[in-house]
C-alpha positions, 0 to 999 in steps of 0.5 A: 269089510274086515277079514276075520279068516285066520284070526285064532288064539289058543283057549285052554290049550285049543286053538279057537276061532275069533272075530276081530273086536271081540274081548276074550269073555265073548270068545270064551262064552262061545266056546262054552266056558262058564267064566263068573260075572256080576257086572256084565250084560250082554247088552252093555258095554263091558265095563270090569266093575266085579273082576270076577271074569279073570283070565290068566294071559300068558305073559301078563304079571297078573290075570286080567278081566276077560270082559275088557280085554279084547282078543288078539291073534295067538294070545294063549288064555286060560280060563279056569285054574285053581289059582284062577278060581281062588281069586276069584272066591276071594274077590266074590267074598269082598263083594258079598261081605258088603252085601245085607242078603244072599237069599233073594227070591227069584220074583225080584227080577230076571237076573237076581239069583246071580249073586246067590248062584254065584255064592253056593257055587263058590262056597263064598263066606258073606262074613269074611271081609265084613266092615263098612258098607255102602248104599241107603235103601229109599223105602220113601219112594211111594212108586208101585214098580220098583223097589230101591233096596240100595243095602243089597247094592254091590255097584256093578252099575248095571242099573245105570249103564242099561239106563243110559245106554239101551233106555237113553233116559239117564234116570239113574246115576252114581253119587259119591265113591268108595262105601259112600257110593249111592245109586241115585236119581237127579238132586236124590230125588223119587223115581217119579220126579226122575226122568224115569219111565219106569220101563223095569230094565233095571230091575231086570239087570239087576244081580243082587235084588236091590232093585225089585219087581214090587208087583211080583214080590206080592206073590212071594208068600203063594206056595206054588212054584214059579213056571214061565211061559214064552209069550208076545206083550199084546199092548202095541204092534212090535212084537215084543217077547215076554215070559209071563210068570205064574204061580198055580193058575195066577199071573204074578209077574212079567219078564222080558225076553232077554232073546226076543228079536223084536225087544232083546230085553227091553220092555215099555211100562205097559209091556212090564207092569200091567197085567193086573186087568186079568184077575181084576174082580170087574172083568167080564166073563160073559157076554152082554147084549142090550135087551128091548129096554136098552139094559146090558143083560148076561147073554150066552155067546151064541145070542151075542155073536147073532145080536152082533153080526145082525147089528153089523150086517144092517149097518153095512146094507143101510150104510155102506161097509165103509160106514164101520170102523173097527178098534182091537182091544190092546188087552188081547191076545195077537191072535184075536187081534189077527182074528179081528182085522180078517173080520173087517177086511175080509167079513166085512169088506173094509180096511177101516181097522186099529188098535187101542194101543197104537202109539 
């Protein structure tokens, strides 16, 4: 085991602690410093596409990106310098300048206000370095889940690092260089045909919005104000953290939780993409028992939850409890789920109970 004790280095003038293997973006993150990137995900290995996240080193020529610069003991680093921050307005504006749309609405995805955040902050003029301009949008592919507007890309290759290195698919890679450069599947191909599995990390990472939650954009002209709200993805046993976005009493899209202990981020197609089953016009929203001619009929809960328990009850005497076999609906809350097996276990004295959504 490693000995971090004694291991410091000096952050705008205080000396601070660091753990051996940290870069210094990590270490001033921690101390709260706000350093600027459109590049870096926690999740992913730094990569100092943006060079937005510049330090100034004492004995280097010239500053050096935090994110790939690996802290050592009595470095002494400063992370915000008026020198610093015009560096850092001018490389912004380089980026910008390439880039079609600053205005992205915040339903694109989880990271896609960065840029625009990044451009007020700084006053950044999208028109300085104004010339060539790389990426072609695929409005041809007919997939319901991910918009490819590759005009708004600015290749921080997020996209592609979080595909390859949390998803492990490799769906997404980068053809050609300079203003050539293109985001692209295998052969250029349509997501579909791509070893995709349309899990939206993507769209999550993002920072631009060139690659957008279509299903949430649906609700972009609804006046309301977006509200989040934490909760669990109830589709399968992991547990994975979600933010359900809403707008008034309708839910317009679904965000991973990027602190989720379970998914840190990560969500499956399902966990992502299908929630449209709750405004579906075909839900039921009474209860229906068979009446003496075998018909579903509209019944109030009480006449359902007594035709049940009797229907079950006969079962278990005529039978044996052993004789049920319960399955709890994927679509419902885990709390209704809990509900369900201490019914069977508990109720109904068997352990014969699953979910849908088991895999």
């Amino acid at each position: 085991m490693s000995d971090n004790s004694g291991l410091t280095l000096f952050l705008d003038g205080e000396e601070v602690g660091f753990t051996r293997g940290e870069s210094l973006y990590q270490v001033s993150e921690r101390h709260h410093k706000d350093i600027p990137t459109l590049c870096y995900d926690e999740r992913l290995e730094a990569f100092g596409a943006c060079r937005l996240c510049i330090v100034e080193l004492e004995g280097a020529r010239y500053p050096v990106a935090s994110c790939t610069t690996k802290a050592e003991p009595g470095m002494r680093v400063t992370s915000k310098s008026g020198r610093l921050e015009m560096h850092r307005r001018v490389l912004l504006e380089m980026v910008v300048s390439e880039n079609r749309e600053v205005d992205v609405n915040e339903l694109a995805g989880y990271a896609s206000q960065e840029m625009t955040t990044l451009v007020d902050r700084y006053d950044a003029r999208t028109g300085r370095f104004a010339g060539g301009k790389s990426g072609t949008s695929r409005a041809d592919d007919p997939n319901p889940f991910i918009l490819r507007d590759y005009e708004q890309c600015i290749s921080c290759y997020r996209c592609v690092r979080v595909c390859a290195e949390q998803e492990g698919d490799y769906a997404i890679s980068v053809m050609n260089r300079g203003f050539d450069t293109q985001i692209t599947t295998e052969f250029g191909g349509l997501l579909v045909d791509s070893a995709c599995t349309f899990c939206g990390q993507c769209i999550q990472t993002c920072p631009t919005g060139a690659l957008a939650d279509i299903k949430a954009l649906r609700a972009k002209d609804i006046e309301e104000p977006v509200e989040k709200t934490r909760s669990i993805c109830p589709y399968c046993g992991v547990g994975c953290a979600v933010d359900i976005m809403t707008k008034g009493d309708r839910i317009v899209g679904i965000q991973p939780a990027m602190d989720g202990p379970a998914n840190e981020g990560a969500l499956c197609v399902k966990g992502q993409f299908a929630f449209d089953f709750v405004h579906h016009p075909d839900r039921l929203k009474t209860p229906f028992v068979r009446n003496d001619h075998g018909q579903l009929v509209p019944a109030s809960w009480d006449e359902a939850l007594d035709t049940a328990a009797a229907g079950l009850l006969a079962a278990v005497n005529e039978h044996g409890r052993h004789s049920l076999y319960a399955v709890a609906s994927g679509r419902a809350p885990n709390e209704a789920g809990f509900l369900m097996q201490k019914l069977v276990r508990a109720g109904l004295g068997t352990s014969y109970i699953d979910n849908c959504s088991r895999a």
